[in-house]
C-alpha positions in Angstrom: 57.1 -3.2 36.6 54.0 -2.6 38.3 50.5 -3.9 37.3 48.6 -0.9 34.8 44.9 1.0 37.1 43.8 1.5 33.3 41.2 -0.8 32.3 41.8 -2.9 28.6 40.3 -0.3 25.7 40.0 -0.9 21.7 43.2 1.8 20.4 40.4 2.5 17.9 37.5 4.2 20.3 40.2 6.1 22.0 39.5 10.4 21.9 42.7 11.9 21.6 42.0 15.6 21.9 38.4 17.6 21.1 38.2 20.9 19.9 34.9 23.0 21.4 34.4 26.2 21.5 33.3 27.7 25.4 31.2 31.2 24.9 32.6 32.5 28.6 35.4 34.9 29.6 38.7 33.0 29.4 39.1 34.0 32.8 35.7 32.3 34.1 37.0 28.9 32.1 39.9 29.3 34.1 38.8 29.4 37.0 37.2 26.8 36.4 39.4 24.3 34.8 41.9 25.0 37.5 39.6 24.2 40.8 40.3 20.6 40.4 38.4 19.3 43.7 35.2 20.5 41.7 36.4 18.6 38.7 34.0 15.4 39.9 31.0 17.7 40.6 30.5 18.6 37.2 32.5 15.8 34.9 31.3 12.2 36.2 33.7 10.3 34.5 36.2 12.2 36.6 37.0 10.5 40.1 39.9 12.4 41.1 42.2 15.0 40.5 45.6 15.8 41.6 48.4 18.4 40.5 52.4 18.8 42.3 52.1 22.2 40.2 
């Protein structure tokens, strides 16, 4: 099996989803959430982003 990239974490810190609510036209969110080689520009915790879709 190979070797885990994801660094140890306590179970107990972990977000599992976050509700917000975005006041912008659905279709200017999705634009947004879909051009994923800006995703690092404007989400540092992001380094990459990849989709086969």
């Amino acid at each position: 099996m190979s070797e885990s990239l994801l660094p140890d974490y306590d179970p107990t810190t972990l977000v599992r989803s976050i509700t917000v609510e975005i006041e912008a036209p659905a279709s200017l969110v999705g634009e947004i959430v879909t051009d994923l080689d800006s995703y690092p520009l404007w989400n540092p915790l992001c380094v990459a982003v990849r989709s086969t879709l």
